[in-house]
N, C-alpha and C positions, 0 to 999 in steps of 0.2 A: 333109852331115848332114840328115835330114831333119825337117822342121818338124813340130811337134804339130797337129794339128788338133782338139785335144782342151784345157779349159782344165784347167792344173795348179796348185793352191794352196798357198802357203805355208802350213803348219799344224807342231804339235808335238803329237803326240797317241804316248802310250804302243803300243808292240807287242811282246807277242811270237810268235816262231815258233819251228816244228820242223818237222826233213823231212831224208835222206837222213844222220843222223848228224849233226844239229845241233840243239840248241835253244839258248836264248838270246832275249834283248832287245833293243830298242832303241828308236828313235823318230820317229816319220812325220814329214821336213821339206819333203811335200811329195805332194800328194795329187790324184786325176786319178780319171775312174769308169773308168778303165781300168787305172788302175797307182798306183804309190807310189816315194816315195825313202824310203831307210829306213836312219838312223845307227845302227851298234851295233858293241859290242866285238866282235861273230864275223866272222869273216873270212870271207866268202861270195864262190863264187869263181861266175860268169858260167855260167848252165845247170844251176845249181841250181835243183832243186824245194823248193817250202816252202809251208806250212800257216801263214796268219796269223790273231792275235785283237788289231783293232786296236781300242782305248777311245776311242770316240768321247763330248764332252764329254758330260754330264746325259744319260748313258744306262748304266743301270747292266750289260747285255749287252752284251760285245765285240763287234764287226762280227766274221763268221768268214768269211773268204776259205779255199776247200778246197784249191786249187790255185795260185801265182803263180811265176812263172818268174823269175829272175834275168838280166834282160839285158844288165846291164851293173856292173862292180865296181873300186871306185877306193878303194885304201886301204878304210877303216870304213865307206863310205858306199857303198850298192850301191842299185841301178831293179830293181824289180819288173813284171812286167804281171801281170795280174789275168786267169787262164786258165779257175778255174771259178767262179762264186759260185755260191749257191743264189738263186732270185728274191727271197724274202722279204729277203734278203741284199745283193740286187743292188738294189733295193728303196729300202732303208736309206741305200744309199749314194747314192745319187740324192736323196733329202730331203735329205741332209748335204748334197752338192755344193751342191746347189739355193738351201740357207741360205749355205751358201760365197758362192755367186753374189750373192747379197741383200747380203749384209754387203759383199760386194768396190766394187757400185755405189753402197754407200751410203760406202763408204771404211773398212772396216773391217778388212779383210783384205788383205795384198800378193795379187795376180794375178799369176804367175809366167811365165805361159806362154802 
């Protein structure tokens, strides 16, 4: 298997998506500037396309990822990677991580990965 070289955050943050004949909810347990893990009732099966709006805390616009790939899917819980954002987007998610990072070294957040 190979290793991240990327850090991944334990987090709970509201999502949802649509793409290829699904929409539906769920919830980021688990968040990277490259991808996401992501719990929900739809059954998303590995190589699926999907469209996310993730709610990032005290920000009242969802994060919009245009494109994420499904790379892997176990039961409820399935890995995203992150194929397009828009910069202002990609942006976004670099401050989060970045506060991610702050709070991880300050002991506030589990570091996953």
């Amino acid at each position: 298997m190979d290793k991240r070289i990327y850090a991944r955050f334990a987090v709970k943050l509201p999502v949802s998506l649509s793409g290829q004949g699904v929409a539906g909810g769920g919830l980021v347990s688990g968040l990277s500037d490259r991808g996401c893990t992501v719990i929900s009732d739809e059954l998303i099966q590995a190589g699926t396309s999907l469209a996310l709006h993730i709610q990032l805390p005290g920000q009242y616009a969802p994060l919009k990822v245009d494109l994420a790939e499904v790379r892997w899917a176990q039961g409820r819980e399935f890995g995203l990677e992150f194929v397009r954002l828009r910069l202002e987007e990609k942006a976004r998610l670099q401050r989060f991580i970045s506060a991610l990072v702050r709070k991880a070294e300050g002991g506030g957040f589990k570091h996953t990965g």
